[in-house]
PyMOL Python script that loads the backbone (N, CA, C, O; Angstrom):
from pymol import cmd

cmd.read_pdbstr("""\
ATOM      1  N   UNK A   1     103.727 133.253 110.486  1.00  0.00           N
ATOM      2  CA  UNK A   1     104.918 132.398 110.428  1.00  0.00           C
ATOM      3  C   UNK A   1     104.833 131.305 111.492  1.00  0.00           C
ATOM      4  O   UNK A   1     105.013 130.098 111.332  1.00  0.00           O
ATOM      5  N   UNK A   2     104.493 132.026 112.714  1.00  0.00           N
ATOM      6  CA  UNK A   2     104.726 131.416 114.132  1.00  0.00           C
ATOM      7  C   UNK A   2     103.447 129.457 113.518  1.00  0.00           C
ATOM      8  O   UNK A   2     103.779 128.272 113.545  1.00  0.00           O
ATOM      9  N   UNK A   3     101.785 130.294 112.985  1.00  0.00           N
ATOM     10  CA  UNK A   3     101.114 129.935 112.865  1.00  0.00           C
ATOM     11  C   UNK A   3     101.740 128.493 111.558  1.00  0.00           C
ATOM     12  O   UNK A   3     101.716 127.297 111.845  1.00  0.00           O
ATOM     13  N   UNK A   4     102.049 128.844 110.711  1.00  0.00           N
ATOM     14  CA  UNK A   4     102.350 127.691 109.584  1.00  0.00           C
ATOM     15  C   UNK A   4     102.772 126.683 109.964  1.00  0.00           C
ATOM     16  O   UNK A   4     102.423 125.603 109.488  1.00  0.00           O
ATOM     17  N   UNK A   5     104.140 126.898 111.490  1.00  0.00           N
ATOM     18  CA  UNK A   5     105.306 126.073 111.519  1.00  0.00           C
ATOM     19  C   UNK A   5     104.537 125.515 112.187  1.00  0.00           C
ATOM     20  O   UNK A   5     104.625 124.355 111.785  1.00  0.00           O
ATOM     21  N   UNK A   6     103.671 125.543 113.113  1.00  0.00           N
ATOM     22  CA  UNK A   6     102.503 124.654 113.782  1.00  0.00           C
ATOM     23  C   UNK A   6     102.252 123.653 113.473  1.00  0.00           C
ATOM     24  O   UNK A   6     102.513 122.603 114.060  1.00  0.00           O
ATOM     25  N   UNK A   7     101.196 123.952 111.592  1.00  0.00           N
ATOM     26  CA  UNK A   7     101.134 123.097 111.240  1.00  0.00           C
ATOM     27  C   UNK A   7     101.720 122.574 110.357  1.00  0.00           C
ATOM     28  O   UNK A   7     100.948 121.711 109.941  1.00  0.00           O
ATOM     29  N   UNK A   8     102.802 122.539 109.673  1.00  0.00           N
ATOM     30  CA  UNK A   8     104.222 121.554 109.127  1.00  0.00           C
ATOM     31  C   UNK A   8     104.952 121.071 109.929  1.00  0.00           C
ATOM     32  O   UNK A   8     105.751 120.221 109.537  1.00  0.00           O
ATOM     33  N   UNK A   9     104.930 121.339 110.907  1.00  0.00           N
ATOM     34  CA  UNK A   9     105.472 120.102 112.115  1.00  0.00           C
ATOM     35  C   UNK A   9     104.951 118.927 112.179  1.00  0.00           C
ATOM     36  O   UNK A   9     105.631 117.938 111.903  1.00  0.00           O
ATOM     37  N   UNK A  10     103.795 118.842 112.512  1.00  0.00           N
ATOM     38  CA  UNK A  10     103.511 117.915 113.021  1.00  0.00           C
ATOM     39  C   UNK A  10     103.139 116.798 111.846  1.00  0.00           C
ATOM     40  O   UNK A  10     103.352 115.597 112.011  1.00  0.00           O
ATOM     41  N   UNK A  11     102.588 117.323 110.707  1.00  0.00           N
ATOM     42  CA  UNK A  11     102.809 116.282 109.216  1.00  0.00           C
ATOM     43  C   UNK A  11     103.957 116.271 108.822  1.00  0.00           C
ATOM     44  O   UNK A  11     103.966 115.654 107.757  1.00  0.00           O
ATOM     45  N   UNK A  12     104.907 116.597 109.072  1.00  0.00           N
ATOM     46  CA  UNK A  12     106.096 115.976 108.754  1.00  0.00           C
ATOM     47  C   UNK A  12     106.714 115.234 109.753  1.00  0.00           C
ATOM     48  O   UNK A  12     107.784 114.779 109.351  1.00  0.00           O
ATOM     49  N   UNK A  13     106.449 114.934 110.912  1.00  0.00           N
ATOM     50  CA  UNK A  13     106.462 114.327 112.058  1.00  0.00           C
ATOM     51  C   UNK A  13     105.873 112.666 111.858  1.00  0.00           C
ATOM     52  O   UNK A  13     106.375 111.554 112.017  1.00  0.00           O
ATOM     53  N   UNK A  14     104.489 113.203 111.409  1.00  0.00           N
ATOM     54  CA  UNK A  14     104.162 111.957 111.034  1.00  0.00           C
ATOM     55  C   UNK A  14     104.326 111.274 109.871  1.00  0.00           C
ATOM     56  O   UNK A  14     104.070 110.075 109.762  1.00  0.00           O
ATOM     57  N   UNK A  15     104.851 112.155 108.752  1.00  0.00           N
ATOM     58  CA  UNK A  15     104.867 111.371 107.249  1.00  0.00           C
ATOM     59  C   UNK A  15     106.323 110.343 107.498  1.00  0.00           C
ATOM     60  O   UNK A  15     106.524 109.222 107.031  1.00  0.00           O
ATOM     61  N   UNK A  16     107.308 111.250 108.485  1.00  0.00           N
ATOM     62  CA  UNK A  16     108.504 110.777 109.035  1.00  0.00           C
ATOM     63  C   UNK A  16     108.169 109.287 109.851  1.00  0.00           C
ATOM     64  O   UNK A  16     108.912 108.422 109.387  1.00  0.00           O
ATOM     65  N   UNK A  17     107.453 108.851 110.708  1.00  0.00           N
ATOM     66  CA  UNK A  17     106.929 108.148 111.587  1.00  0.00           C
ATOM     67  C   UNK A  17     106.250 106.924 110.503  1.00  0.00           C
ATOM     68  O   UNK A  17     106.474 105.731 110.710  1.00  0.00           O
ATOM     69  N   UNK A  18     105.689 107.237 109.732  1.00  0.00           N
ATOM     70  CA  UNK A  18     105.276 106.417 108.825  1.00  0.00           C
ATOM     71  C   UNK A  18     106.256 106.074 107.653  1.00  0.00           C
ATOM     72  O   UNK A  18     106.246 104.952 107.148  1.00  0.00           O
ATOM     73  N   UNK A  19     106.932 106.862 107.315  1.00  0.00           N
ATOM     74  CA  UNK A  19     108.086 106.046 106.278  1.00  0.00           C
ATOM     75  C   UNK A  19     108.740 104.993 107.437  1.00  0.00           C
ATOM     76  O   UNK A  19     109.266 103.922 107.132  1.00  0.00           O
ATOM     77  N   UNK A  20     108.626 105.429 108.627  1.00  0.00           N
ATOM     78  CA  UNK A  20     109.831 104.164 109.459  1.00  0.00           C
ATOM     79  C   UNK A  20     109.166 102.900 109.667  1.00  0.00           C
ATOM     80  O   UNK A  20     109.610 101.752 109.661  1.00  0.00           O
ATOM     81  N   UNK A  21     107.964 103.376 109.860  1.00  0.00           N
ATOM     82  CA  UNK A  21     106.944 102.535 110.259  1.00  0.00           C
ATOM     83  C   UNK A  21     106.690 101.281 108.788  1.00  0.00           C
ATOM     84  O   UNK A  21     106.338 100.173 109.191  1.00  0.00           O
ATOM     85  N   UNK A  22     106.830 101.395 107.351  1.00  0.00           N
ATOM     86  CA  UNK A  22     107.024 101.323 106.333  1.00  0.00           C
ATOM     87  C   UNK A  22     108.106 100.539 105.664  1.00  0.00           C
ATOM     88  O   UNK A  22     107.986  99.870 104.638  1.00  0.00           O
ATOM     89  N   UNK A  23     109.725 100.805 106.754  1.00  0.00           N
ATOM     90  CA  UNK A  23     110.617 101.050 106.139  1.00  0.00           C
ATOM     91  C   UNK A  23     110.727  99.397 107.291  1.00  0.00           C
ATOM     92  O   UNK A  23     111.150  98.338 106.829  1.00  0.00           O
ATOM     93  N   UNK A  24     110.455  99.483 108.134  1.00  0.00           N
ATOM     94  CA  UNK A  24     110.515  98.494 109.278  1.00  0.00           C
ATOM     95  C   UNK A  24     109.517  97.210 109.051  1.00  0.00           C
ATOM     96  O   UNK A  24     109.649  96.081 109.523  1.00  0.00           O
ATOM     97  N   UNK A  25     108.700  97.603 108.375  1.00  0.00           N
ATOM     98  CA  UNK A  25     108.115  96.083 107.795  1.00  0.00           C
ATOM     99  C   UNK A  25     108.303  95.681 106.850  1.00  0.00           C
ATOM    100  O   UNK A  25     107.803  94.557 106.901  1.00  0.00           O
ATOM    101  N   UNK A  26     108.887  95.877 105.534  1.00  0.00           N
ATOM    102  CA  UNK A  26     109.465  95.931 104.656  1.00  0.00           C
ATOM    103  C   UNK A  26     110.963  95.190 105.101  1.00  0.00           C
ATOM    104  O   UNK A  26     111.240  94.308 104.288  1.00  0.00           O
ATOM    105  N   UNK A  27     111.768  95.302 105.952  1.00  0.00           N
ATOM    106  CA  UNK A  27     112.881  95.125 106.234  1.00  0.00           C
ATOM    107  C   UNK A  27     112.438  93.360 106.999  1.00  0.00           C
ATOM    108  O   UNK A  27     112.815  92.232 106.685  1.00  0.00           O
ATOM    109  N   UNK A  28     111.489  93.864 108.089  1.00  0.00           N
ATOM    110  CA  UNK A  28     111.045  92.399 109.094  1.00  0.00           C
ATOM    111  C   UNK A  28     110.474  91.649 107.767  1.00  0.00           C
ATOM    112  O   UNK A  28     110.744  90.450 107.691  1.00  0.00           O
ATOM    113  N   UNK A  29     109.926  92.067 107.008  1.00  0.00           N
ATOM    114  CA  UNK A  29     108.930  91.010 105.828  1.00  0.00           C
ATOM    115  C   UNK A  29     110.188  90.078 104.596  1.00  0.00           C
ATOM    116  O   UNK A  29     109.941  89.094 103.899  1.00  0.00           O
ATOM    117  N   UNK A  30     111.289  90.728 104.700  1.00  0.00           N
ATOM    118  CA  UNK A  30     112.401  90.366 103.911  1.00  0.00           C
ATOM    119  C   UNK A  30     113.274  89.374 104.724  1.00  0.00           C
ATOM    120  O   UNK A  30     113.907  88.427 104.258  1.00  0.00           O
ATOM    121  N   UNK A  31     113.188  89.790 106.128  1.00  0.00           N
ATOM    122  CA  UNK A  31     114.166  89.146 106.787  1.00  0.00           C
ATOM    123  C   UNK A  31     113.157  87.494 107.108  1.00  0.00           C
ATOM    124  O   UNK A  31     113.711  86.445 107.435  1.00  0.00           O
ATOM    125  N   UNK A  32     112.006  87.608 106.961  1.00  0.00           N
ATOM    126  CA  UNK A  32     111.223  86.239 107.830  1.00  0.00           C
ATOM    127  C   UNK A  32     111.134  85.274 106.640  1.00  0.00           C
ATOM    128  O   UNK A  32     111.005  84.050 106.679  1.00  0.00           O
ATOM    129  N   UNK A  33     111.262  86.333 105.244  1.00  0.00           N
ATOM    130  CA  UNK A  33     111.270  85.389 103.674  1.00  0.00           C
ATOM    131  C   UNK A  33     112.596  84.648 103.472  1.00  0.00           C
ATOM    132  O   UNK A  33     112.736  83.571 102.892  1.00  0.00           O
ATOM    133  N   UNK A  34     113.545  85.400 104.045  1.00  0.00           N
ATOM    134  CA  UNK A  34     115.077  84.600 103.833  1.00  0.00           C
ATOM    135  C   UNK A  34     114.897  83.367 105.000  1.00  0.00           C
ATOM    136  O   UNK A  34     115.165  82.189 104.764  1.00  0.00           O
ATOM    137  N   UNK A  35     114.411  83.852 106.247  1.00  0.00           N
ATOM    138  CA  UNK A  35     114.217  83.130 107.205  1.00  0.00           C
ATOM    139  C   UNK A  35     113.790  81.331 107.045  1.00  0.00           C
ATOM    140  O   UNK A  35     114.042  80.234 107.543  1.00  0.00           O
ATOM    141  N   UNK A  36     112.990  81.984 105.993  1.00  0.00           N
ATOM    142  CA  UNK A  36     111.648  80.905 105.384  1.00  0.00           C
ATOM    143  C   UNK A  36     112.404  79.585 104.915  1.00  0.00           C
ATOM    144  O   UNK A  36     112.302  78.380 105.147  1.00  0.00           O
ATOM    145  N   UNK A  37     113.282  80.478 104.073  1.00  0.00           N
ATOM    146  CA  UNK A  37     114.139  79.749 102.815  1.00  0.00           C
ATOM    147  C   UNK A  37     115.004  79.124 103.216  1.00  0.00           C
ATOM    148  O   UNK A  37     114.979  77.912 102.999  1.00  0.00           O
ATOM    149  N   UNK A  38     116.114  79.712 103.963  1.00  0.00           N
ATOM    150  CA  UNK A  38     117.276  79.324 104.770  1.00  0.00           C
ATOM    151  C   UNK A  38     116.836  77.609 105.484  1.00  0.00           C
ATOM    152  O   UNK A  38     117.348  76.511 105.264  1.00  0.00           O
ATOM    153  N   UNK A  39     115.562  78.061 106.480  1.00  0.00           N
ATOM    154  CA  UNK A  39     115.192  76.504 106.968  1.00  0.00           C
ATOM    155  C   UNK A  39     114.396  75.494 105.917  1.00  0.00           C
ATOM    156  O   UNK A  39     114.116  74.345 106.258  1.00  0.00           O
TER     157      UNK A  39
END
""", "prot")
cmd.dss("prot")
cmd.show_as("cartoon", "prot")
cmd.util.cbc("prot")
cmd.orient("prot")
């Protein structure tokens, strides 16, 4: 048990870290296209 949670921590740690990572350029890449337009 002790052994599993070991390793499902830490890939879900990172799958977590990477959706933000994902979720944050996606957001900056939308905001610099309106950016674009606006000027």
């Amino acid at each position: 048990m002790n052994l599993q949670s070991n390793v499902v921590v830490p890939t879900f740690k990172k799958s977590i870290y990477k959706v933000q990572i994902s979720t944050f350029f996606r957001v900056v890449g939308s905001f610099m296209l309106n950016l674009r337009f606006t000027m």
